[in-house]
C-alpha positions as a printed NumPy array, in Angstrom:
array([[119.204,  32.343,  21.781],
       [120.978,  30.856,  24.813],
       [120.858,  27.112,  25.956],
       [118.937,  28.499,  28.922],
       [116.679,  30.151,  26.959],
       [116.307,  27.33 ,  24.796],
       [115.743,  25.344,  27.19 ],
       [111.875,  26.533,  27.937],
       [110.485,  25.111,  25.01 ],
       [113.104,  21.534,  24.113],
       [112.489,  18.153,  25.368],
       [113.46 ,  18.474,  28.703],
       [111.166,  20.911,  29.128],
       [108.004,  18.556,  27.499],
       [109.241,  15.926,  30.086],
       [109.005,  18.368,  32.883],
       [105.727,  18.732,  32.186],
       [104.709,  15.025,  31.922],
       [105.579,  14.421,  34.877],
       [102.842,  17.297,  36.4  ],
       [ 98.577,  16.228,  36.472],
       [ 96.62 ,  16.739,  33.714],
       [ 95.353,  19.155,  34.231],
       [ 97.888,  21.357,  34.847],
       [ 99.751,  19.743,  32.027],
       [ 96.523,  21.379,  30.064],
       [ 97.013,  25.026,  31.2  ],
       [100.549,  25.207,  30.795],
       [100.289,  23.741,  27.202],
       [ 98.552,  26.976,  26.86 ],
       [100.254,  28.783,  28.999],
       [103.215,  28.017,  26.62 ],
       [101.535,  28.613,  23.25 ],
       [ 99.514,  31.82 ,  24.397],
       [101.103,  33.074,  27.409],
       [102.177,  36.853,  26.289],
       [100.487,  39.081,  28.672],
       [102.87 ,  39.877,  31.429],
       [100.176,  38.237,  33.72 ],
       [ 99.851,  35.116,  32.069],
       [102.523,  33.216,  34.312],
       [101.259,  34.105,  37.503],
       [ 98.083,  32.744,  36.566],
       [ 99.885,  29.495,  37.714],
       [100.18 ,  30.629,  41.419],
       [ 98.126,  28.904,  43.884],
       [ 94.863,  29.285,  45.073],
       [ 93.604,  30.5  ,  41.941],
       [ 90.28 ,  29.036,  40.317],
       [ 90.424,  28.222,  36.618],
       [ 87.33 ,  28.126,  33.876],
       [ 88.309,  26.118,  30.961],
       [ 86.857,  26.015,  27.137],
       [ 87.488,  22.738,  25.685],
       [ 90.187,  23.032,  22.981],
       [ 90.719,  26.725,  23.479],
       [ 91.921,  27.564,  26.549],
       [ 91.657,  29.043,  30.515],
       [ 90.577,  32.365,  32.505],
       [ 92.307,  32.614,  36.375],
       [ 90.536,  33.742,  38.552],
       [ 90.429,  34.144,  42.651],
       [ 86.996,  34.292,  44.787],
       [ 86.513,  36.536,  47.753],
       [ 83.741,  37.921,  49.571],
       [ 81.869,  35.76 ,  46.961],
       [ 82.783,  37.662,  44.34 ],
       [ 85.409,  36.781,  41.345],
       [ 88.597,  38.729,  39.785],
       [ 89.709,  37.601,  36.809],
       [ 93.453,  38.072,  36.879],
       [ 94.934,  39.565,  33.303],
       [ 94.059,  38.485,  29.485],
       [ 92.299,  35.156,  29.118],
       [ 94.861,  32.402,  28.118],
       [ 93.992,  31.097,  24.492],
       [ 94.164,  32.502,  20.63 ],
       [ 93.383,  36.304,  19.826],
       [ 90.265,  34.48 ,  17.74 ],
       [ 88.79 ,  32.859,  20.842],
       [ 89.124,  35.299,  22.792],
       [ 85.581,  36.509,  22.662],
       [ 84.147,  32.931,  23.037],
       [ 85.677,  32.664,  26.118],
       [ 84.822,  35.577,  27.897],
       [ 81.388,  35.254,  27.007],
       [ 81.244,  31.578,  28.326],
       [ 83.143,  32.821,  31.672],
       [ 80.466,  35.544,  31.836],
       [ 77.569,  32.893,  31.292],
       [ 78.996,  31.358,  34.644],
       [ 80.171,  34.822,  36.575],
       [ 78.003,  37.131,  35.3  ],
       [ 79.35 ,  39.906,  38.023],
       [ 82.987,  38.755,  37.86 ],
       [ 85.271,  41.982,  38.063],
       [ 88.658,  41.259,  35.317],
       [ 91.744,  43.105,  36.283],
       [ 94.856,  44.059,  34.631],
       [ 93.683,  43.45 ,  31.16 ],
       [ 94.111,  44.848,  27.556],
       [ 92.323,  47.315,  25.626],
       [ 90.79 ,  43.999,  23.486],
       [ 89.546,  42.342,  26.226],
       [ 87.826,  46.354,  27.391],
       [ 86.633,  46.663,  24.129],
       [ 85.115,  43.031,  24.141],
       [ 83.623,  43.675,  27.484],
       [ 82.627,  47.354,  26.978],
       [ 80.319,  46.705,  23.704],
       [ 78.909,  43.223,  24.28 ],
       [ 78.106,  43.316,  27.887],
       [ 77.571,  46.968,  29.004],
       [ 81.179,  46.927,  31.357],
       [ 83.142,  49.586,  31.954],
       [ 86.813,  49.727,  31.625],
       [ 88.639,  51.863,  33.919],
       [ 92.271,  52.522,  33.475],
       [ 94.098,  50.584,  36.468],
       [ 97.495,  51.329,  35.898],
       [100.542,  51.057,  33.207],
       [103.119,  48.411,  32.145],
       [105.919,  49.256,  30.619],
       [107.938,  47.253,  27.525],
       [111.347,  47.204,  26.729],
       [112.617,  46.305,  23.477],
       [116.465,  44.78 ,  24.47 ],
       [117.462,  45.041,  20.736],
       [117.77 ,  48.643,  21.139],
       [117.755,  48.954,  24.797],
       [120.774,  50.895,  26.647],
       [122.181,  52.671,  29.568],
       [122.555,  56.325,  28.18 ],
       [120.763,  59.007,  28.502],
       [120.309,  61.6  ,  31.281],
       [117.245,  60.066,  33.157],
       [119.117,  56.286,  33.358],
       [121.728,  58.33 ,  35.197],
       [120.594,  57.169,  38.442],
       [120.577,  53.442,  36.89 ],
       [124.875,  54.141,  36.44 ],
       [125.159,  55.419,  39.396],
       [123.545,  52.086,  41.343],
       [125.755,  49.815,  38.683],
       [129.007,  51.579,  39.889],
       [127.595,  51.753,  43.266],
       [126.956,  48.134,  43.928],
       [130.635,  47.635,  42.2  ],
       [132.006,  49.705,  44.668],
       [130.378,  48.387,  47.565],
       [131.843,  44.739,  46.591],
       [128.337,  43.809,  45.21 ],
       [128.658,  40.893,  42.83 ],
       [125.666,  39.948,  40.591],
       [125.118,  36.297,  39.519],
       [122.412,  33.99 ,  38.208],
       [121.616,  30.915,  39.681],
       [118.587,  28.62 ,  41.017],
       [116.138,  28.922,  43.425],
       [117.468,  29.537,  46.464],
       [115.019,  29.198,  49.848],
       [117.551,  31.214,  51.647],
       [115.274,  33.6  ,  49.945],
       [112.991,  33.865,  52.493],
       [115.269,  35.497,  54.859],
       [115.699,  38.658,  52.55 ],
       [112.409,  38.768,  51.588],
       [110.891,  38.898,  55.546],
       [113.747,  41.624,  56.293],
       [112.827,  43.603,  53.55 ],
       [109.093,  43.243,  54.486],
       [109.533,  44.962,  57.499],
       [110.805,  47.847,  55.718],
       [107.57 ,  48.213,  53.668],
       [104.322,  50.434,  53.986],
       [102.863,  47.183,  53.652],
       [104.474,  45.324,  56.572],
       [102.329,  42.019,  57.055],
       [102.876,  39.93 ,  54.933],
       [103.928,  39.628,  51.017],
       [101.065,  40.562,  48.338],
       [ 99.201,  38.22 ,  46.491],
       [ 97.198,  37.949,  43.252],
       [ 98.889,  41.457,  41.391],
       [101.954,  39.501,  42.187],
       [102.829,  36.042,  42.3  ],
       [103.893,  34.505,  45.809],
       [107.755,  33.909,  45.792],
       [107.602,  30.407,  46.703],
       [104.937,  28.569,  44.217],
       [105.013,  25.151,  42.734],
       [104.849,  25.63 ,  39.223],
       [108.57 ,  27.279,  38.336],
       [109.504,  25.79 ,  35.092],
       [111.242,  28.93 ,  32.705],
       [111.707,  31.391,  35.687],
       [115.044,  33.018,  36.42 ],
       [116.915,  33.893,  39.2  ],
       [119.321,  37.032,  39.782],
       [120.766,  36.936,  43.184],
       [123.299,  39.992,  44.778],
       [126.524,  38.748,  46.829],
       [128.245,  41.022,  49.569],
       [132.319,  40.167,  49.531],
       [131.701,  37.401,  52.228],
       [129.112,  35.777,  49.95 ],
       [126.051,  36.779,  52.076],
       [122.881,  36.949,  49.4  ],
       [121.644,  40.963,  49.952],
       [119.006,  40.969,  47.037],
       [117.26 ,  39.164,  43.979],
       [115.159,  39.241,  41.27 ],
       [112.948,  36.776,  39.686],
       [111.806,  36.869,  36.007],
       [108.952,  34.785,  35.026],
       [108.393,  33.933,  30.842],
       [106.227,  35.233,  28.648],
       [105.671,  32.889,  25.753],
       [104.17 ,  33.49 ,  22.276],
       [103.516,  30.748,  19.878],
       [105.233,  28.087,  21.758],
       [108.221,  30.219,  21.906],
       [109.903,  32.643,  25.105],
       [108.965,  36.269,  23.727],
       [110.618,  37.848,  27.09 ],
       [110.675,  38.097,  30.528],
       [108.725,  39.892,  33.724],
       [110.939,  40.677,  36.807],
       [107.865,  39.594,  39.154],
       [109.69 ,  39.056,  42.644],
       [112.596,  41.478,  43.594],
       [113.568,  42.348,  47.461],
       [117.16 ,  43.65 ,  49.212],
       [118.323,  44.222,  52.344],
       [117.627,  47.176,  53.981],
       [121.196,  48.238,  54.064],
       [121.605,  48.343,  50.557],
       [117.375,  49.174,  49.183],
       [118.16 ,  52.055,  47.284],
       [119.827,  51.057,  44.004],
       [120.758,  47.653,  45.063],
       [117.654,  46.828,  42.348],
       [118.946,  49.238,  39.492],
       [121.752,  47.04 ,  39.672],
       [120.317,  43.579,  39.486],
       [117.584,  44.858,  36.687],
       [120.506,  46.186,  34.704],
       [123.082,  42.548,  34.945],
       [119.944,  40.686,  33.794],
       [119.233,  42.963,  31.039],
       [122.698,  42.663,  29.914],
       [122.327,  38.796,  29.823],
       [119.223,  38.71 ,  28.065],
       [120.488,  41.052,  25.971],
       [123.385,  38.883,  24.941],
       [120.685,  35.703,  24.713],
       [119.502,  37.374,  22.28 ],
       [115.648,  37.767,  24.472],
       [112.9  ,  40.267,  22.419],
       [111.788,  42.081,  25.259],
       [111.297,  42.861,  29.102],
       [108.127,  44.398,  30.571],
       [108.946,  45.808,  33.405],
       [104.981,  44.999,  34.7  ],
       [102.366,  47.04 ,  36.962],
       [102.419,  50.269,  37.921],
       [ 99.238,  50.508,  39.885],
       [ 97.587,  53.419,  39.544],
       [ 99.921,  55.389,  36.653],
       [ 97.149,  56.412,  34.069],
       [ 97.036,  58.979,  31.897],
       [ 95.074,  62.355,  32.279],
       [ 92.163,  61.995,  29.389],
       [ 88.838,  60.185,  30.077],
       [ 88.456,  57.28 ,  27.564],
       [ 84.659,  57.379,  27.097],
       [ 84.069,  53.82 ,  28.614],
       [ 85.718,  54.344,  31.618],
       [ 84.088,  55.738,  34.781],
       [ 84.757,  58.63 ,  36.189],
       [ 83.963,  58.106,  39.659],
       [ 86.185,  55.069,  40.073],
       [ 89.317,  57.434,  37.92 ],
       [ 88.625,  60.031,  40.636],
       [ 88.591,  57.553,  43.577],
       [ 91.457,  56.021,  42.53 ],
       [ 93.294,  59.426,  42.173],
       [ 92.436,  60.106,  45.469],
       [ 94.325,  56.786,  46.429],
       [ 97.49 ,  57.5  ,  44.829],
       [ 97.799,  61.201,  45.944],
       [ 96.608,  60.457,  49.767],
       [ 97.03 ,  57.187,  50.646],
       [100.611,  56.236,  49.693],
       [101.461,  55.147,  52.975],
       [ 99.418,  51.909,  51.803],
       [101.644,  51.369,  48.91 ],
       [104.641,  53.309,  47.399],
       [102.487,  53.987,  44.418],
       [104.86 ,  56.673,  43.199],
       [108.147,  55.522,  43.893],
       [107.32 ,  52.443,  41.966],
       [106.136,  54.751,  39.073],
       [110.066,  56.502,  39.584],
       [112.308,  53.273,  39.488],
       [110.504,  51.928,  36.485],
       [110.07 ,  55.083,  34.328],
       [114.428,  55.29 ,  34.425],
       [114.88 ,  52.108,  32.347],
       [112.764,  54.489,  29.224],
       [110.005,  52.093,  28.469],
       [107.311,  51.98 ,  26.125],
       [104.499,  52.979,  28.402],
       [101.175,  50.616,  27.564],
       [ 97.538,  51.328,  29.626],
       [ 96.43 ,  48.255,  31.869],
       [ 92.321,  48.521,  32.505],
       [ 90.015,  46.816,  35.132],
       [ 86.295,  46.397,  33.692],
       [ 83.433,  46.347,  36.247],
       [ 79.68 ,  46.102,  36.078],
       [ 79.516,  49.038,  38.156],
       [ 80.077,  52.944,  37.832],
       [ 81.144,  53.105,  41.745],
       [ 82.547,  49.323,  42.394],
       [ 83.325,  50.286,  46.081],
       [ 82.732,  47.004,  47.36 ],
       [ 84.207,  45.008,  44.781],
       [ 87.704,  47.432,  45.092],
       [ 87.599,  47.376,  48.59 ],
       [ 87.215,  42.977,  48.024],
       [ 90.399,  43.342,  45.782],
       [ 92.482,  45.387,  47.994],
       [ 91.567,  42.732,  50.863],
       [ 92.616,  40.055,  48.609],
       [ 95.813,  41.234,  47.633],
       [ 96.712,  42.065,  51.176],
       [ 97.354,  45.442,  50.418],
       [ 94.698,  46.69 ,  53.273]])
């Protein structure tokens, strides 16, 4: 594995976090031992409430309208697991958990009477076998020799706050024009950054026109891959300008020697059959979403760009108390600043 790589986990890394308050020192000792869910990072961003098991580890969460969304997989061992969702739910007894596994729905489902509704997809990709051919990563080549053509040149590097300028012109270009979403995504600018990478794309005069940011995923103390969380272009150059940069980083990670990318949430993507603890009437509602309210969010144009790179396609759930949870969805689409 590269230096950089390496890096994450040496003693630079253990002085980094020294240097932070103890408390956050705490979570991201977990964070760093148990941190695999392609979530578990942006549990770090800020405003988010924590509850904390002595000795085992954390659940994020964010309040609003008085209610609480856990965000993802709890962060501890697969054997505590249980402990600490039933300890959360001693303290949140309504709390609605979003964008977790099929453990934590099972968990949930048979001790405490929740459903779990499918909320969307994620999809893995394994970089040992990972490549560009094939007929449906055709569109993928074409951006690559695009971007080439156009004098595009791909580079890592660190953060830049020049950022912000791309990121407020591509905003405008969005269904979603107000401002950047939150809690489903991390903010771009956040104060916990340790591990994260930066892909930036150059014009010939040197002008940034796009980037990606990958946040860590960490198993057993160790970097077990990457999530390309934060990603914006110019509006001149939008379509394919992101092929491009996903396909230069997964040619360096590659060559790292990284396991794995997960290309992270597809909001919305489920598949057709009824898994008996899920509800029905929140499956239809949300189908209703996707097919006739796009102009909200580009639900399936998100679903294209992500199902070229030939993923392995895993099920993402929400669990609820409720078989409608109108008010509690309608809570989490404020909160994310999606409506």
């Amino acid at each position: 594995m590269s230096d950089t790589a390496l890096a994450l986990t040496g003693p630079a890394s253990a002085q980094a976090d020294a240097a932070l308050p103890a408390d956050l020192v705490r979570r991201v000792g977990w964070l760093k031992q148990y941190g695999s869910h392609p979530m578990s990072f942006s549990t770090m961003q800020p405003d988010m409430a924590y509850f904390e098991l002595p000795g085992a580890g954390y659940i994020a969460y964010a309040q609003h309208w008085g209610m609480q969304f856990a965000l993802a997989d709890p962060v501890c061992a697969p054997q505590l697991r249980e402990r600490l969702l039933d300890s959360f739910l001693q303290r949140h007894p309504g709390a609605v958990f979003v964008q977790v596994s099929k453990a934590v729905v099972d968990h949930l489902h048979g001790r405490h009477g929740y459903y779990g509704t499918q909320f969307g997809s994620e999809s893995k990709l394994i970089l040992s076998g990972w490549n560009l051919r094939g007929a449906r990563k055709q569109i993928i080549r074409t951006a690559v020799n695009g971007a080439a053509s156009c004098g595009i040149a791909i580079r890592e590097g660190g953060f830049d706050h020049d950022v912000k300028r791309i990121s407020e012109a591509w905003i405008r270009t969005r269904r979603c024009k107000n401002q950047e979403i939150r809690f489903l995504i991390r903010p771009m600018i956040v104060d916990y950054r340790e591990g994260t990478r930066y892909f930036y794309a150059y014009k010939a005069d040197g002008e940034a026109v796009g980037f990606i940011f990958f946040d860590p995923m960490y198993a057993g103390s160790r970097l077990a891959g990457y999530v390309p969380n934060i990603s914006r272009s110019s509006a001149n150059f939008r379509q394919g300008l992101w092929y491009a940069l996903m396909a230069h980083a997964l040619a360096v990670f590659q060559e790292e020697g990284v396991p794995c990318v997960d290309l992270g949430l597809v909001p919305l993507q489920v598949s057709a059959a009824l898994e008996p603890q899920e509800s029905r009437a929140l499956r239809l509602a949300m189908a209703a979403i996707r097919e006739r309210m796009d102009f909200l969010y580009n639900f399936k144009g998100l679903e294209f760009a992500k199902s070229r790179f030939q993923g392995h396609v895993e099920k993402t759930y929400c669990c609820h108390r409720n078989a409608m949870p109108a008010l509690a969805m309608t809570a989490m689409f404020r909160l994310t600043r999606i409506i």
